[in-house]
Kinemage of the C-alpha trace (Angstrom):
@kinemage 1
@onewidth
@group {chain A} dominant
@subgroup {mainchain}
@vectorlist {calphas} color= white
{ca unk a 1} P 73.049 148.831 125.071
{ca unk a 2} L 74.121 151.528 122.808
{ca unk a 3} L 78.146 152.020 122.003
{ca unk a 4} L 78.807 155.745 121.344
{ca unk a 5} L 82.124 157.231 119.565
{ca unk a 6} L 84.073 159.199 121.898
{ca unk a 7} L 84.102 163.105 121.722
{ca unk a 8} L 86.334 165.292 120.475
{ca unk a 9} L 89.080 165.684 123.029
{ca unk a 10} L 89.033 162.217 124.116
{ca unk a 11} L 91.939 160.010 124.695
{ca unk a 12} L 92.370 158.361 121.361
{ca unk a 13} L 92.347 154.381 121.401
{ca unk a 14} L 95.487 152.797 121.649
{ca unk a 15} L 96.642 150.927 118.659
{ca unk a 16} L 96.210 146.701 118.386
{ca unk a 17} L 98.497 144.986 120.241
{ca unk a 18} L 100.308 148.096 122.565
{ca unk a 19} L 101.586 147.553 125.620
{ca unk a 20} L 99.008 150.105 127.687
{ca unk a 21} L 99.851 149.166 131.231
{ca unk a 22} L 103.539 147.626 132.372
{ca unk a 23} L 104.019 147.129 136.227
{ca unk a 24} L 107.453 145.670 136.906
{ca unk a 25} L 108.388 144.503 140.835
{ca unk a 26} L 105.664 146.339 142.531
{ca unk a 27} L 106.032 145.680 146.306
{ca unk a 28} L 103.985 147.174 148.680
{ca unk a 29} L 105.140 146.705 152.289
{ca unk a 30} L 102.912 148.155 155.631
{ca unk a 31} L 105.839 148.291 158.348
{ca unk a 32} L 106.670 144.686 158.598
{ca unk a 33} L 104.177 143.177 157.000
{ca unk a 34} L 104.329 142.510 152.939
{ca unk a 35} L 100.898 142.786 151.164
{ca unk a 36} L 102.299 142.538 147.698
{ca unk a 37} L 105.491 141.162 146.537
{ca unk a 38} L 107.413 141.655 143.732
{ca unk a 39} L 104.736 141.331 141.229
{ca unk a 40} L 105.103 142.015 137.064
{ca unk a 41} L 102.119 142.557 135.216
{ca unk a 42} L 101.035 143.944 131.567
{ca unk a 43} L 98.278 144.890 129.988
{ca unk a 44} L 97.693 145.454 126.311
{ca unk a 45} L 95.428 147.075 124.269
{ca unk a 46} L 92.031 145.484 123.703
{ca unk a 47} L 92.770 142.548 126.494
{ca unk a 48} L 90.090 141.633 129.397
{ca unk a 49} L 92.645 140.599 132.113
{ca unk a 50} L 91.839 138.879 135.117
{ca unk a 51} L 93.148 139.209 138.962
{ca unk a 52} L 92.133 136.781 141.016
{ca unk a 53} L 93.139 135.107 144.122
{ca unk a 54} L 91.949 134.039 147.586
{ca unk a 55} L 90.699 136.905 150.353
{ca unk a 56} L 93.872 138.963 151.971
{ca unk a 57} L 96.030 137.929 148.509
{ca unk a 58} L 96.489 141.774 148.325
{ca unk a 59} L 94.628 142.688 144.595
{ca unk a 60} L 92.871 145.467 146.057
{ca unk a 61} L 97.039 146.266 147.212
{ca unk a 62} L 98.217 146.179 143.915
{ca unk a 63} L 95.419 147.862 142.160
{ca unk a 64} L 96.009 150.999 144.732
{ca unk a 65} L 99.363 150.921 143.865
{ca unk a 66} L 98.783 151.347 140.024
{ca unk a 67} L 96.746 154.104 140.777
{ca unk a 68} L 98.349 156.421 142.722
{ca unk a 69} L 96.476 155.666 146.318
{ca unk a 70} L 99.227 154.318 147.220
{ca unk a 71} L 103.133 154.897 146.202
{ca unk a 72} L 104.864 151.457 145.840
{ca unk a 73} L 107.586 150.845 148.027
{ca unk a 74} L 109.479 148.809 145.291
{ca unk a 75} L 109.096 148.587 141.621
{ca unk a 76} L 107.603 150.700 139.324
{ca unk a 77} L 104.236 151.264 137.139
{ca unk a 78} L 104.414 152.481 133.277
{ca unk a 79} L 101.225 153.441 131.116
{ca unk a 80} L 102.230 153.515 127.545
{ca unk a 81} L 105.842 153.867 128.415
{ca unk a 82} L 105.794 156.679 130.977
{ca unk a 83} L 105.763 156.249 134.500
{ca unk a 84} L 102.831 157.214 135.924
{ca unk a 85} L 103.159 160.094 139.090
{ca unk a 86} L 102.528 158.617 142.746
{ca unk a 87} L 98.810 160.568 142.873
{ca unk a 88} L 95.683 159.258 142.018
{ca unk a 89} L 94.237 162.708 140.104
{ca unk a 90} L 97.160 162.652 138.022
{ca unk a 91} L 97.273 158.436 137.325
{ca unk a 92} L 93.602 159.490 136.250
{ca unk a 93} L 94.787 162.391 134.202
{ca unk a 94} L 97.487 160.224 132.511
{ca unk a 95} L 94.283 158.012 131.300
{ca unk a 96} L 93.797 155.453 133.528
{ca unk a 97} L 90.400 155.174 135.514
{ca unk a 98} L 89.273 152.692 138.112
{ca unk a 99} L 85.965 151.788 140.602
{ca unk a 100} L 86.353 150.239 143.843
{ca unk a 101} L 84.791 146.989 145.763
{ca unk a 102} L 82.886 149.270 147.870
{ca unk a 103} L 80.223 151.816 146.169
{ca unk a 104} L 81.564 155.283 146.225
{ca unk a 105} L 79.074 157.133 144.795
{ca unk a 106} L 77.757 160.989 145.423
{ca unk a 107} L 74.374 159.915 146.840
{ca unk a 108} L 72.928 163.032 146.904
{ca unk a 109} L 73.656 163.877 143.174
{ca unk a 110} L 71.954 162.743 140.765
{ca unk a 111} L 72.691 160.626 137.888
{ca unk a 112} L 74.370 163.140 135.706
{ca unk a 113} L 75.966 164.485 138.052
{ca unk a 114} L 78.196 161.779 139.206
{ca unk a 115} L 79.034 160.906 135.486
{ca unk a 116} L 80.200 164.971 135.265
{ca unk a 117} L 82.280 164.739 138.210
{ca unk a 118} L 84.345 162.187 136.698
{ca unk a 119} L 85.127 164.966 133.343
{ca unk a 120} L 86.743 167.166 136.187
{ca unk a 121} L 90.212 165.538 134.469
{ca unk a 122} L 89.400 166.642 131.000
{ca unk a 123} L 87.645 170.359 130.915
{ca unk a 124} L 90.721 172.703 131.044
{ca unk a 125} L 88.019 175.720 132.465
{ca unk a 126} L 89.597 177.337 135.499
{ca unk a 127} L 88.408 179.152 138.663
{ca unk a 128} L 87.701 182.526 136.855
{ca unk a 129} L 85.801 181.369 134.323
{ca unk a 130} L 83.522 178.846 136.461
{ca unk a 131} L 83.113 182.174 138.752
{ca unk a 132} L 82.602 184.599 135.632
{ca unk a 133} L 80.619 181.644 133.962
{ca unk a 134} L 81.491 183.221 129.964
{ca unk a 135} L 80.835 181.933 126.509
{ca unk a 136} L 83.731 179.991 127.178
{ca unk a 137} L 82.743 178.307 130.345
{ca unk a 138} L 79.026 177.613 129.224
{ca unk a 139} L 80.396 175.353 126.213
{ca unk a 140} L 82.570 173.067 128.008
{ca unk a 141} L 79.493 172.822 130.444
{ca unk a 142} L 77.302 171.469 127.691
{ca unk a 143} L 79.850 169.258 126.272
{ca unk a 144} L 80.687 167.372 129.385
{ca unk a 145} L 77.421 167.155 129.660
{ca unk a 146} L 76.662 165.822 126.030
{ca unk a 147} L 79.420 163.363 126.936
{ca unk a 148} L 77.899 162.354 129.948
{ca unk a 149} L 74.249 161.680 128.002
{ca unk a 150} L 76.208 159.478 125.870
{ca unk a 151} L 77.830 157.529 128.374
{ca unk a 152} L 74.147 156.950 130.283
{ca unk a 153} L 72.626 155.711 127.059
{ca unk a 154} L 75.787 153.323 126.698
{ca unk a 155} L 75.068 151.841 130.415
{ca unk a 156} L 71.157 152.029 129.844
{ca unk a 157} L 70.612 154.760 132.194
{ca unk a 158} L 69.743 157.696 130.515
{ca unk a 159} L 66.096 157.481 131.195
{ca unk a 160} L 67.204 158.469 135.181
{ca unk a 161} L 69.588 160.859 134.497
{ca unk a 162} L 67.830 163.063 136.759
{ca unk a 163} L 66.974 160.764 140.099
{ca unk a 164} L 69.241 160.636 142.747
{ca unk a 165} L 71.727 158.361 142.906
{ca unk a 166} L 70.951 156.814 146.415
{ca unk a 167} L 67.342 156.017 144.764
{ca unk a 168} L 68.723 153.673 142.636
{ca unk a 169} L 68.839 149.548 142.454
{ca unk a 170} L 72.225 148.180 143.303
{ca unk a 171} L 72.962 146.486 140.257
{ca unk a 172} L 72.562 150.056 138.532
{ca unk a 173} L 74.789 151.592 140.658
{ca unk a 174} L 77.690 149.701 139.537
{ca unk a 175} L 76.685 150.879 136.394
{ca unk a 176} L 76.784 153.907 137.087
{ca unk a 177} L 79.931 154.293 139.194
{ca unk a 178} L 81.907 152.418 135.524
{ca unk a 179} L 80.077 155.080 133.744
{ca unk a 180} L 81.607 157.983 136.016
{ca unk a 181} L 85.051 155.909 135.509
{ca unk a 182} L 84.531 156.042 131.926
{ca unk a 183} L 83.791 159.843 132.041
{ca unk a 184} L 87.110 160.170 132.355
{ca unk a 185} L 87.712 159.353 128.899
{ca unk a 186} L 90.662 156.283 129.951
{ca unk a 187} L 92.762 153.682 127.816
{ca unk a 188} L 92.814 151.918 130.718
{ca unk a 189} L 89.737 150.947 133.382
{ca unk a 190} L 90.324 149.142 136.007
{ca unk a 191} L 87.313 147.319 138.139
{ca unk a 192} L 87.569 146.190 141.705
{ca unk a 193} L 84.702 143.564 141.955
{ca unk a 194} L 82.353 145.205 139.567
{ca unk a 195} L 79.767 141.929 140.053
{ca unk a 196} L 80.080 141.648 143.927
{ca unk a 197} L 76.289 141.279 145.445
{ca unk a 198} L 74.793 141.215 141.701
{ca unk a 199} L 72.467 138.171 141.010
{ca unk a 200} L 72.649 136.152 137.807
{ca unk a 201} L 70.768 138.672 135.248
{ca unk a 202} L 72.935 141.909 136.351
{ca unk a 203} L 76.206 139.851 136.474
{ca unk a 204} L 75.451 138.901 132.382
{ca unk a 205} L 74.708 142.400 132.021
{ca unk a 206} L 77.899 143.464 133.630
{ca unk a 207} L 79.530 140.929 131.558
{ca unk a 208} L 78.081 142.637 128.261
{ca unk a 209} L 78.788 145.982 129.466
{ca unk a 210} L 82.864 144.673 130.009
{ca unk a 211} L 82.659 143.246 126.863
{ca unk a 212} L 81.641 146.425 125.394
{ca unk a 213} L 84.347 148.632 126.984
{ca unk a 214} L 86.893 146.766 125.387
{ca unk a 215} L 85.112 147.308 121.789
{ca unk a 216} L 85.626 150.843 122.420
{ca unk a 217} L 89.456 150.480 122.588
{ca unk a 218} L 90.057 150.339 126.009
{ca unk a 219} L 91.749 147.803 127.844
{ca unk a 220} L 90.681 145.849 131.235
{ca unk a 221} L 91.772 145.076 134.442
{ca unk a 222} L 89.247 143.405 136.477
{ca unk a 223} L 88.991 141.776 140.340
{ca unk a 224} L 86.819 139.148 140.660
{ca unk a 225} L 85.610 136.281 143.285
{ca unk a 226} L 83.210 134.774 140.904
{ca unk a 227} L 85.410 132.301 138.904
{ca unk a 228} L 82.457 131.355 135.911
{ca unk a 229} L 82.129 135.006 135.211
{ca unk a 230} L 86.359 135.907 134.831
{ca unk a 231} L 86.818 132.669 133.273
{ca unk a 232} L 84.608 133.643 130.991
{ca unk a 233} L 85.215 137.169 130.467
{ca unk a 234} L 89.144 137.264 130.829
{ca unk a 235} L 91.896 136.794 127.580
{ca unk a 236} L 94.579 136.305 130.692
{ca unk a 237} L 94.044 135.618 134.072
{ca unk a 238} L 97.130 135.796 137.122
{ca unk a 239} L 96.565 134.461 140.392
{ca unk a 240} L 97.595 136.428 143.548
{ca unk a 241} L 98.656 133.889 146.642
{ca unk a 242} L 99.934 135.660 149.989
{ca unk a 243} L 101.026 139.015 148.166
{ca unk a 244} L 102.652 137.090 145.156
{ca unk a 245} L 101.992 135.946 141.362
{ca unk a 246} L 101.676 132.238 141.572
{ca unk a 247} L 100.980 132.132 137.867
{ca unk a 248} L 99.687 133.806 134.535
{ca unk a 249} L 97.831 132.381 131.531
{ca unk a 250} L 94.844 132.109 129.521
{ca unk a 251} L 91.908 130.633 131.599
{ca unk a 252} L 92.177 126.843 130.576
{ca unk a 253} L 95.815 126.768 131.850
{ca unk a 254} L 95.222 128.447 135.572
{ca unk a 255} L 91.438 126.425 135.836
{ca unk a 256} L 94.134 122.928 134.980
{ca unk a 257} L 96.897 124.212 137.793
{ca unk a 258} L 97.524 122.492 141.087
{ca unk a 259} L 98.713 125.188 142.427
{ca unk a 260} L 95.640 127.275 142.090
{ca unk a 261} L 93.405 124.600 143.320
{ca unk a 262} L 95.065 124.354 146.221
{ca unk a 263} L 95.219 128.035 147.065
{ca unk a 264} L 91.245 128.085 146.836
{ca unk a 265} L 90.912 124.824 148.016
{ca unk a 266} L 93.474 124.012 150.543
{ca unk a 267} L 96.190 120.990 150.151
{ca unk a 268} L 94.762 118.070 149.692
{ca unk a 269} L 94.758 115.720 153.028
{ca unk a 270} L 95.111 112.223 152.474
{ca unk a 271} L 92.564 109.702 154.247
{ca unk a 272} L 92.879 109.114 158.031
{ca unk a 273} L 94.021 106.000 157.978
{ca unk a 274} L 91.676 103.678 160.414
{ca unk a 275} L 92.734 103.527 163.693
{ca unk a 276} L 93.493 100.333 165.696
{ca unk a 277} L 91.627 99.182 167.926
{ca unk a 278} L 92.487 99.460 171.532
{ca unk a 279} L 93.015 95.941 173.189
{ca unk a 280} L 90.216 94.581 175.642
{ca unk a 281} L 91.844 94.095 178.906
{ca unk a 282} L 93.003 90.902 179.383
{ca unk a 283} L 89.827 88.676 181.352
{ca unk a 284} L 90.851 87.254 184.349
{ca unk a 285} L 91.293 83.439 184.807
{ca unk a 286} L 88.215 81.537 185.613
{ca unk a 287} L 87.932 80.845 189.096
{ca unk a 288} L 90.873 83.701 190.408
{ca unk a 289} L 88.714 87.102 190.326
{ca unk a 290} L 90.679 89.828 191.456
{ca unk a 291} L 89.751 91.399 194.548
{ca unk a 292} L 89.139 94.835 192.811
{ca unk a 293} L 87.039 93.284 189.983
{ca unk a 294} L 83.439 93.925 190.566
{ca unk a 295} L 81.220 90.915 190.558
{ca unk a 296} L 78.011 90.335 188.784
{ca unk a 297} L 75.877 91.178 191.444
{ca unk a 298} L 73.344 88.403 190.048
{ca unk a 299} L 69.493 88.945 189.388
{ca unk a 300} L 68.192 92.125 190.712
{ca unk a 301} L 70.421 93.789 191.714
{ca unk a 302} L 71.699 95.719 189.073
{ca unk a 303} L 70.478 99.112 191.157
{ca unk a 304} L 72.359 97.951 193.977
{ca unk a 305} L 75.161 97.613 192.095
């Protein structure tokens, strides 16, 4: 893997230590139903930080509600100080970028083209001159496309920048749908299951490749089910339980919480205790047989019986 230096034009990195993404009492409510309440979350600048949390703890909720899918209906969402606009092409404008748990990529593109759709939010050529296609025009064309060379060598693709993007293995998708995200030159990425379906050798890869983002200067948000591989990735990890933060820390502290455990786990049942007997019915008194008591019907006849 390959790290490139961003092109001219790019969204410079954010200094050590800045305060990149700030969400403050985001609450996100579908008629009467709450998905996420009141939740606070920052990001800084070169931080890995985690979201986890069981299925239906609305992270895929909160992540479209810091980027513009969907407009909170309380709280608010800053990056770098400003709050961001309630729609997604300007959230991705502003410098934040994201993929999602499901593939969405342009099947019948190829490679390089899915990687120049995602410059879209930084060539400032209009209508005219795509039409006209001048001097003008033809430049930013080849230095999207420079920029989206780089990006392919960075993921390892560049060698099928030309096959379709159906046509590839599913691990490389993923790669390629980050490396459309990061087309989009961001201080922020955020990635919604970005190792769901991988097996063990593309999940270290993805790993590296995370790993690598952040060297570039750009900070991390990431959704994850697999606990080894955010435990191991993540600076901070906060747990989502039922639409709410149940807590926030570095990994040793939320792997150590009751809390969590039981969230993932379920509350822990104490031992049935054992359960009495039930008494034999009293045997009646030698020689008094109650009328309704069958007898032993003696030898051979226990078919008559």
């Amino acid at each position: 893997m390959t790290t490139t230096t961003k092109t001219a034009g790019a969204t410079p990195a954010p200094a050590a230590g800045e305060t990149v993404l700030d969400a403050r009492g985001v609450t996100m409510r579908f008629g009467g139903l709450t998905a996420v309440r009141d939740v606070d979350l920052t990001v800084n600048s070169g931080e890995i930080v985690g979201l986890i949390g069981p299925n239906g703890a609305g992270k895929t909720t909160f992540f479209n509600c810091l980027t513009g899918l969907y407009v909170p209906t309380e709280g608010e969402v800053r990056y770098k100080g400003r709050v961001l606009p309630p729609k997604s092409f300007k959230v991705t404008a502003a410098g934040i970028a994201r993929t999602f748990q499901n593939i969405r990529l342009f099947n019948n593109m190829t490679v390089l083209e899915n990687v120049l759709v995602g410059r879209h939010t930084r060539t400032k050529e209009g209508l005219w001159s795509a039409l006209l296609r001048g001097p003008g025009f033809k430049r930013a064309e080849a230095a999207s496309e420079r920029r989206a060379m780089e990006l392919l060598e960075f993921i390892g693709l560049q060698d099928k920048a030309r096959h379709l993007a159906k046509n590839l293995p599913y691990g490389e998708q993923r790669k390629l749908e980050i490396a459309r995200a990061l087309a989009s030159d961001p201080g922020l990425i955020l990635l919604d299951e970005p190792t769901a379906g991988m097996n063990p050798q593309e999940t270290r890869a993805a790993e590296e490749l995370i790993f690598a983002i952040r060297d570039m200067g750009i900070a991390v948000l990431v959704i994850e089910h697999d606990m080894r591989f955010i435990f191991n990735l993540c600076d901070r990890v906060a747990v989502l339980v039922q639409g709410q933060k149940l807590i926030e820390g570095d990994s040793q502290t939320v792997q150590s919480d009751e809390r969590v455990i039981a969230a993932y786990l379920g509350e822990p049942v104490e031992a049935d205790a054992p359960r009495p007997k039930a008494p034999a019915p009293d045997a009646p008194e030698a020689g008094t047989a109650d009328e309704d008591t069958p007898q032993d019907p003696g030898p051979g006849k226990e078919n008559d019986a």
